[in-house]
TORVO-912360 format. One record per atom (N, C-alpha, C, O): x, y, z; residue in one letter. Coordinates in steps of 0.02 Angstrom, whole numbers, padded with zeros to 5 digits, always signed. Each point is the difference from the previous one (the first is absolute). Last residue first. Example, Ala and Ser with C-alpha at 12.3 -4.5 7.8 and 13.67 -1.06 7.14 Angstrom:
# residues 2
+00642-00112+00354S +00042+00059+00003S -00039+00055+00037S +00025+00055+00008S -00010-00341-00012A -00045+00059+00000A +00045+00060+00000A +00052-00001+00033A 
***
This chain:
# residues 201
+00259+00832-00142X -00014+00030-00078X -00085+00032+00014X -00031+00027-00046X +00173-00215+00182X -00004+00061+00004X -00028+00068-00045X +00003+00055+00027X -00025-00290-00035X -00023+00029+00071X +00020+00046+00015X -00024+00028+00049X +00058-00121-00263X -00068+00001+00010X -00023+00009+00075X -00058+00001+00018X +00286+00018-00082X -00026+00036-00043X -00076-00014-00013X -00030+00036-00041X +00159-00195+00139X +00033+00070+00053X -00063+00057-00028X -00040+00027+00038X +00042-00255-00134X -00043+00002+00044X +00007+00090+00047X -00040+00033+00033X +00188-00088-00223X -00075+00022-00020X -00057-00012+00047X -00057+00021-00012X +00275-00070+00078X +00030+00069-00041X -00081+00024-00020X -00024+00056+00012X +00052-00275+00048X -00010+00040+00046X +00016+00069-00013X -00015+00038+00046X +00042-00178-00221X -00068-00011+00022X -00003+00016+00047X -00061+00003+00009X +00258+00013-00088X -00036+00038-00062X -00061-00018+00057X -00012+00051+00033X +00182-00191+00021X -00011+00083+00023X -00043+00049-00012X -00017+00047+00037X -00037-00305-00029X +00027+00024-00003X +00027+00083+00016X -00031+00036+00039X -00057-00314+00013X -00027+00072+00009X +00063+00047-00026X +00055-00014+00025X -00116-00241-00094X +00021+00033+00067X -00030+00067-00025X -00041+00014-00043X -00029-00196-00093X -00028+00023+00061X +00036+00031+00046X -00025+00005+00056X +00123-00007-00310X -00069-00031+00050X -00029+00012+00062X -00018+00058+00010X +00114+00094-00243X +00026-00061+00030X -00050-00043+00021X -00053-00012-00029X +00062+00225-00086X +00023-00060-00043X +00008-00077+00038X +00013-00056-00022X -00171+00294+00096X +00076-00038-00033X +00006-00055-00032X -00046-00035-00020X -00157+00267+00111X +00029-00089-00034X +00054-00017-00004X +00023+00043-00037X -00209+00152+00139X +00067-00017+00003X +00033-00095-00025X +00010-00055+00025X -00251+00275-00018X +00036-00075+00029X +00062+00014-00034X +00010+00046-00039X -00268+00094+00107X +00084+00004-00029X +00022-00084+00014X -00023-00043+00037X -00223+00155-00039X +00042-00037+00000X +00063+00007-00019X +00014+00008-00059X -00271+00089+00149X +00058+00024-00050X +00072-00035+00015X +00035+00024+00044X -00315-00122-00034X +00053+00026+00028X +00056+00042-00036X +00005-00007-00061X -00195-00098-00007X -00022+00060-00015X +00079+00033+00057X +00021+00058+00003X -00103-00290-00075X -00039+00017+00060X +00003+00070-00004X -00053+00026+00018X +00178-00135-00181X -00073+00003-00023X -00039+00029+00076X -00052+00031-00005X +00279-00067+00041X -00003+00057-00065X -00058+00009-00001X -00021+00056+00017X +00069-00223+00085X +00018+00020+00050X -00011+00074-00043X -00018+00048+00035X +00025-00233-00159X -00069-00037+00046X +00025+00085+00034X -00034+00034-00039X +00208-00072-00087X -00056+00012-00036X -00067+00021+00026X -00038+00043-00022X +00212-00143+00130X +00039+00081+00002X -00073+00014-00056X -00035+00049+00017X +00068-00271+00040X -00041+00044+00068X +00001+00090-00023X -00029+00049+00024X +00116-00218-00183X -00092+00016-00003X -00025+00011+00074X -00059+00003+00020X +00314-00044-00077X -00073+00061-00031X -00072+00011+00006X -00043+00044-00003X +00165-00194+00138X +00008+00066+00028X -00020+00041-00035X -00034+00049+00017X +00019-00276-00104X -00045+00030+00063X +00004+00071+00031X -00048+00032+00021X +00201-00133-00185X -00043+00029-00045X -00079+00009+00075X -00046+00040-00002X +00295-00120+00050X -00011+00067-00041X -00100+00045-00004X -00027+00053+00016X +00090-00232+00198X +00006-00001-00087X -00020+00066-00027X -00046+00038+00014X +00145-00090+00236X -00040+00028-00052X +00001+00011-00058X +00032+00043-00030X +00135-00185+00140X -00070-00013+00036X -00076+00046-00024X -00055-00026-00006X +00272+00019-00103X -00008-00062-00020X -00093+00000+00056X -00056-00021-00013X +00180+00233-00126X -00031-00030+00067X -00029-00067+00002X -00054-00010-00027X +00146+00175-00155X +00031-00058+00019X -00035-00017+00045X -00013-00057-00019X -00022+00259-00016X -00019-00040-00078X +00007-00058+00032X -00054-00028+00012X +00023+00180+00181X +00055-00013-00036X -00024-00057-00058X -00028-00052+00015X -00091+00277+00147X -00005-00074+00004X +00076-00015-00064X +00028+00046-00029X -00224+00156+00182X +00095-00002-00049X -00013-00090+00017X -00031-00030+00044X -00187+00218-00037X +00028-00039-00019X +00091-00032-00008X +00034+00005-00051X -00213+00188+00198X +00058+00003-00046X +00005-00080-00010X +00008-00030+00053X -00195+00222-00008X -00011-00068+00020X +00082+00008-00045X +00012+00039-00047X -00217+00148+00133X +00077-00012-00032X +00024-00078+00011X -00016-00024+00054X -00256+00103-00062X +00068-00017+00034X +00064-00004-00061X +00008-00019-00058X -00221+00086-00025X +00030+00058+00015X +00046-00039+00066X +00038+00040+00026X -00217-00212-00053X +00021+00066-00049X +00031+00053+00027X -00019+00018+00056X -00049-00217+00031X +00063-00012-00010X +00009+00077-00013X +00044+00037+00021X -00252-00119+00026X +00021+00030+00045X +00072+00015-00002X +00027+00032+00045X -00155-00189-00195X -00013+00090+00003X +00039+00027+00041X +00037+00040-00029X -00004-00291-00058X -00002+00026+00084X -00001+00087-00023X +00051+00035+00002X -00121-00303-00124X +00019+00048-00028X +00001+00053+00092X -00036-00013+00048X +00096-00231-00076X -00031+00034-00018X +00011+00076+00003X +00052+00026+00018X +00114-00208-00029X -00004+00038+00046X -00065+00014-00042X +00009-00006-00060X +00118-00200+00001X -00038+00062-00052X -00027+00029+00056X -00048-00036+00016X +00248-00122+00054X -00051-00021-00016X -00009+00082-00047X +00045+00038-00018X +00170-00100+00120X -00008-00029-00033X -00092-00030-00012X -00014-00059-00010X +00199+00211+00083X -00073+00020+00004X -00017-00036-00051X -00017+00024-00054X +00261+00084+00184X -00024-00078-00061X -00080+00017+00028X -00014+00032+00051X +00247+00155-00024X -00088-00037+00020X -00011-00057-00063X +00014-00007-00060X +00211+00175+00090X -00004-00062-00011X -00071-00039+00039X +00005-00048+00038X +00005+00269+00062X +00046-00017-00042X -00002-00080+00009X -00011-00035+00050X -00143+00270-00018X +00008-00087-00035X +00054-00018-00026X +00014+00005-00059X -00143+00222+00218X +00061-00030-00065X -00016-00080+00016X -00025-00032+00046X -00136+00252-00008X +00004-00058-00013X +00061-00027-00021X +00010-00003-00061X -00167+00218+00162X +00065-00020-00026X +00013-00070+00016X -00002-00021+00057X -00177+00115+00077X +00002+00036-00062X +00036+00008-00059X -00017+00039-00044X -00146-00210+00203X +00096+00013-00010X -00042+00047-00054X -00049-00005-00037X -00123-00091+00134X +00044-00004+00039X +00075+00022-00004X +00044+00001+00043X -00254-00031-00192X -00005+00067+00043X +00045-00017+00065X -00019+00029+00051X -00014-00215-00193X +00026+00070-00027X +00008+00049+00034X +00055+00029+00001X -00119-00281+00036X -00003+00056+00017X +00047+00073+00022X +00026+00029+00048X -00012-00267-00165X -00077-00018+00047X -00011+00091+00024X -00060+00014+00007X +00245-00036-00159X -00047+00001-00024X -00091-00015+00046X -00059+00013-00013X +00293+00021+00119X -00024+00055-00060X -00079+00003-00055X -00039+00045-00017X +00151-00207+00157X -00034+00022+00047X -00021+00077-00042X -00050+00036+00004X +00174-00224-00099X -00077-00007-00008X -00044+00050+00053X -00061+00001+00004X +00291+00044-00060X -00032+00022-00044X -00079-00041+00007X -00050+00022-00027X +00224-00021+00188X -00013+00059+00001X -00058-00008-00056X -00055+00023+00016X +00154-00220+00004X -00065+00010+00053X -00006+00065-00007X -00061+00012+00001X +00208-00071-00137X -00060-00042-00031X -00039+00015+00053X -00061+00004-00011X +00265+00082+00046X -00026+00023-00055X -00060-00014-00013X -00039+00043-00021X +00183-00150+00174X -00046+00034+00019X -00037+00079-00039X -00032+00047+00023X +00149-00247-00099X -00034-00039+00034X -00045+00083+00043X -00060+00007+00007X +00218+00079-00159X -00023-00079-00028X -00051-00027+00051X -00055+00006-00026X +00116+00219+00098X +00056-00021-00034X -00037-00091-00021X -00011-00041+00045X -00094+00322+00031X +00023-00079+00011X +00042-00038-00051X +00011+00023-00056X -00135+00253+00185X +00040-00036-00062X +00003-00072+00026X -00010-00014+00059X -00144+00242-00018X +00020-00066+00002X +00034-00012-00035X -00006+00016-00059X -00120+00214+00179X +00040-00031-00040X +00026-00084+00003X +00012-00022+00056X -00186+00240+00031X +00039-00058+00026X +00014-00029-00070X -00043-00005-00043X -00036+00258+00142X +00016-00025-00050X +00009-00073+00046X +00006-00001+00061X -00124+00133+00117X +00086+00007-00038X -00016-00054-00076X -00033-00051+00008X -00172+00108+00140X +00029+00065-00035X +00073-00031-00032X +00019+00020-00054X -00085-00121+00265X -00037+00016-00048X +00009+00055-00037X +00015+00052+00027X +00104-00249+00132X +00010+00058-00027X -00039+00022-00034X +00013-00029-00053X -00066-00155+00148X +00041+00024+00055X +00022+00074-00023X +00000+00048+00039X -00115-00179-00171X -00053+00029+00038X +00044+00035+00054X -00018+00049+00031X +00130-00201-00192X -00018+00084-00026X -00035+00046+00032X +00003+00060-00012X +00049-00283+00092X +00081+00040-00011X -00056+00061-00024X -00011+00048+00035X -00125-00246-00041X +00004+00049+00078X +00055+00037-00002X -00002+00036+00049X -00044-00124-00260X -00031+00055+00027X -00004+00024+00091X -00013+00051+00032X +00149-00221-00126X +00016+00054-00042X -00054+00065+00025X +00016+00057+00019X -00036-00271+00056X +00040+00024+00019X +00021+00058-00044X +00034+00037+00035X -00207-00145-00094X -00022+00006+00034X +00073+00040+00055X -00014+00046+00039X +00042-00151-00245X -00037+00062-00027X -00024+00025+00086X +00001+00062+00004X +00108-00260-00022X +00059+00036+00000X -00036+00065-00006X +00028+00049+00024X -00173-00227+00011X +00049+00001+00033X +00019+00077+00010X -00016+00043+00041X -00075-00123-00232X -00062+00009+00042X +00052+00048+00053X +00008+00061-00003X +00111-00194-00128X -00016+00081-00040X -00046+00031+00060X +00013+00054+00026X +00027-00263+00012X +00052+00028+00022X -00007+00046-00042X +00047+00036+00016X -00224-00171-00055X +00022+00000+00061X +00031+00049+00021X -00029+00040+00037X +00026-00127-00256X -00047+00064-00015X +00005+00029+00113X +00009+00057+00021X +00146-00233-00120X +00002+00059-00018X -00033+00066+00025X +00020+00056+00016X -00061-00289+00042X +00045+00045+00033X +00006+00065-00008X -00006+00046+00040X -00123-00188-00220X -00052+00020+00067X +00049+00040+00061X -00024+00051+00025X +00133-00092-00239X -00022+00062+00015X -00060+00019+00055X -00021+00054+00021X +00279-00195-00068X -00064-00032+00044X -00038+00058-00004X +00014+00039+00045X +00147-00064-00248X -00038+00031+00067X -00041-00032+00023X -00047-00028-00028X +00289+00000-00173X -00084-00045+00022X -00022+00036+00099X +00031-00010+00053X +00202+00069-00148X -00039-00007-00042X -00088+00001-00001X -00044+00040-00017X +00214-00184+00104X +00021+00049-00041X -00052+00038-00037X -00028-00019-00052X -00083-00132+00230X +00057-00013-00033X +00032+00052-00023X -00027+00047+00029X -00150-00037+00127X -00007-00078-00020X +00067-00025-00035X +00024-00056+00008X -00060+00291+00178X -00012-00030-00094X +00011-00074+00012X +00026-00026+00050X -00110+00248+00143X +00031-00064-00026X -00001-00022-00069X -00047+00011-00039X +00101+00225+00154X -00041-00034+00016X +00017-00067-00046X +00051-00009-00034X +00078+00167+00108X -00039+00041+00023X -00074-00036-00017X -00053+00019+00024X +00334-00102+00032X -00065+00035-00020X -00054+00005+00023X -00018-00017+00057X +00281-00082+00003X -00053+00038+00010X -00043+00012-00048X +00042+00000-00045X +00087-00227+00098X +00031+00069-00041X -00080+00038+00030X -00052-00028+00018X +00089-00191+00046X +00049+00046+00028X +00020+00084-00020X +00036+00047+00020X -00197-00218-00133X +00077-00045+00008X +00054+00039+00059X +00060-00012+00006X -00272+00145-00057X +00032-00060-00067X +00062-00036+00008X +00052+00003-00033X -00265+00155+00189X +00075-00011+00005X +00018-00049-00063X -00031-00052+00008X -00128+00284+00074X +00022-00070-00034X +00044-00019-00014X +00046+00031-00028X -00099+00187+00103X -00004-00043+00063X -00015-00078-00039X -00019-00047+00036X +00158+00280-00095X -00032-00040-00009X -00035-00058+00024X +00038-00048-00001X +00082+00304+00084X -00010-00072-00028X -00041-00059-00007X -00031-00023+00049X +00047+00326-00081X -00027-00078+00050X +00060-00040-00032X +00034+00012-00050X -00022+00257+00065X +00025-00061-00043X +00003-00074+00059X +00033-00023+00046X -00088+00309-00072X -00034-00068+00032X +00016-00039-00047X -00021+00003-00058X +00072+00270+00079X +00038-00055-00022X -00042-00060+00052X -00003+00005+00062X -00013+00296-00103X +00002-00070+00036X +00005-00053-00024X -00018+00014-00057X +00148+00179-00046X -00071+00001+00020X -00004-00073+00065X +00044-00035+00026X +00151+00175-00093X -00057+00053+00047X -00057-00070-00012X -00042-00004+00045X +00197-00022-00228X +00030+00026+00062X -00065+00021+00033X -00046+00022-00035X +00094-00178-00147X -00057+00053-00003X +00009+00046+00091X -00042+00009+00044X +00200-00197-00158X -00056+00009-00053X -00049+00080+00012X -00020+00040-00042X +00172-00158+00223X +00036+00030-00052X -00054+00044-00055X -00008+00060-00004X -00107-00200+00157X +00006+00037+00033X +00054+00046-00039X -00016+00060+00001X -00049-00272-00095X -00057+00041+00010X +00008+00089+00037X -00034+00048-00018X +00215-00230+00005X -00007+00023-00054X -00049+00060-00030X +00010+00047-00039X +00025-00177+00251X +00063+00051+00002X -00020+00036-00056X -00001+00061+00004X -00132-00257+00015X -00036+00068+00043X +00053+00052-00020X -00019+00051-00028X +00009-00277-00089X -00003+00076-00006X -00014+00053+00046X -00019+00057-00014X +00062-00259+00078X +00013-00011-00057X +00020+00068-00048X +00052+00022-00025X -00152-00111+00251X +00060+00045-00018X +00020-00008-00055X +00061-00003+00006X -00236-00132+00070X -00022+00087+00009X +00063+00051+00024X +00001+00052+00034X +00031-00283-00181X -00038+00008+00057X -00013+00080-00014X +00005+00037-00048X +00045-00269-00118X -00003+00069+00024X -00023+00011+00039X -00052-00031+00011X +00011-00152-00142X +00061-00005+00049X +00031+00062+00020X +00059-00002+00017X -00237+00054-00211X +00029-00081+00048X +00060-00017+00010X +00046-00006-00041X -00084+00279+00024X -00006-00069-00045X -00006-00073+00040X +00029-00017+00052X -00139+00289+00055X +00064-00050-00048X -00004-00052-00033X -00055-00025-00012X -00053+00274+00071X -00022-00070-00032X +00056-00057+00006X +00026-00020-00052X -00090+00299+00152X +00054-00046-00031X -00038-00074-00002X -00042-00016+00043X -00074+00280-00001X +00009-00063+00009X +00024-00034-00052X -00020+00002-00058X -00003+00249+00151X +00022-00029-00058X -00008-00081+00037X +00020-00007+00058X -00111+00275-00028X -00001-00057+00028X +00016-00057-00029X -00050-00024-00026X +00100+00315+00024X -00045-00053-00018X +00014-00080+00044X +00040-00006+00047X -00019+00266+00040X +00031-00036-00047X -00054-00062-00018X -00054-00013+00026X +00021+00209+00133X -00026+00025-00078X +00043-00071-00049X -00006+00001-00061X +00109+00015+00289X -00071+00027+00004X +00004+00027-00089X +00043+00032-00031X +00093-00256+00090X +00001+00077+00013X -00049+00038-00002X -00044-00032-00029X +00025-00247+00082X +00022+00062-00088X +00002+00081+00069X -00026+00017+00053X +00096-00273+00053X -00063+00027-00001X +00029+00063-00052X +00058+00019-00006X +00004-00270+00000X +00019+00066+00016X -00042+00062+00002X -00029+00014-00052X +00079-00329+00061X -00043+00070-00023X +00061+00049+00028X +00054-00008+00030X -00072-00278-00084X +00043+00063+00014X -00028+00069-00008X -00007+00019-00058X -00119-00271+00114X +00036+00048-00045X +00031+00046+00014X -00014+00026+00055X -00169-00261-00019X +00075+00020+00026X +00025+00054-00051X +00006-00016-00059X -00277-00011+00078X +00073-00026-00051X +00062+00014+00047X +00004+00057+00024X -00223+00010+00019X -00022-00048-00012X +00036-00032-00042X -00018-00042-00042X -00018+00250+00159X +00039-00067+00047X -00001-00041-00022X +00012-00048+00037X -00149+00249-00090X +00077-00004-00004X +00031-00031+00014X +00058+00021-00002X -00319-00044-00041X +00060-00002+00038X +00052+00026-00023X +00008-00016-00059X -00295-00008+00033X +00064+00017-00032X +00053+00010+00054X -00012+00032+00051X 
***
């Protein structure tokens, strides 16, 4: 296990603070959100990689075939990956809470790394995640706080997938909040307003 195993923006947490890792979107870097991560939850520590796949120039976090469509042998790879950096960050601090949030492309890696292994985040946001397969079933979810926000409209995440992540994410036993609009895939106020209120709260 490494800490070295992503270009990223860190900060080391305050004594007793938590440990928050930022996700960004394709074509996003490891500033994307860091400013945002660090506003969001004052004092804690802050690791916001970037994505070490590249799509035309654009960043992510791992590879797709199309809109949509997962390379999931990559997939399962870069969960491997990203789960393995996550835990050398927590070993560095033991004892502190660690927290995650991501935004579409790095929504989808927070959440398969959620599901390859639970016992890594204690707080979950998802904003705008596509999951476009049937996650088996993950015990270890239970009693995580996990926040859903996504937009009716979302041409890249279809409506009716995000329900049935918000469904799928319920049945694991987690306690779920989410946040919906009317719109599409950008990001709105309301939905960092409800990421603020699941890292700090």
């Amino acid at each position: 296990m490494s800490t070295d195993l992503y270009t990223a923006l860190t900060t080391e947490p305050a004594p007793g603070a938590p440990l928050l890792f930022a996700f960004h979107g394709t074509g996003g870097d490891e500033a994307q959100f860091f400013d945002l991560a660090r506003k969001l939850l004052p004092g804690a520590g802050v690791v916001s990689p970037r994505g070490d796949v590249s799509e035309r120039g654009a960043a992510r976090f791992f590879r797709r075939t199309g809109e949509g469509v997962y390379d999931m042998e990559d997939l399962a790879l870069r969960t491997e990956r990203m789960a393995d950096y996550i835990a050398a960050h927590r070993a560095r601090h033991p004892g502190a809470p660690v927290y995650g949030f991501g935004y579409s492309n790095g929504a989808n890696i927070l959440a398969s790394v959620a599901m390859s292994r639970p016992e890594l985040f204690d707080r979950i946001g998802l904003l705008h995640p596509l999951i476009p397969w049937e996650p088996a079933p993950v015990p270890g979810l239970s009693g995580k706080r996990v926040l859903i926000a996504a937009g009716r409209r979302d041409p890249i995440c279809p409506w009716p997938m995000t329900s049935a992540l918000i469904d799928w994410t319920q049945t694991q036993g987690a306690t779920v909040t989410t946040e919906i609009h009317e719109g599409g895939h950008e990001l709105r106020p309301q939905e960092i307003e409800a990421l603020s209120r699941l890292l700090a709260d």
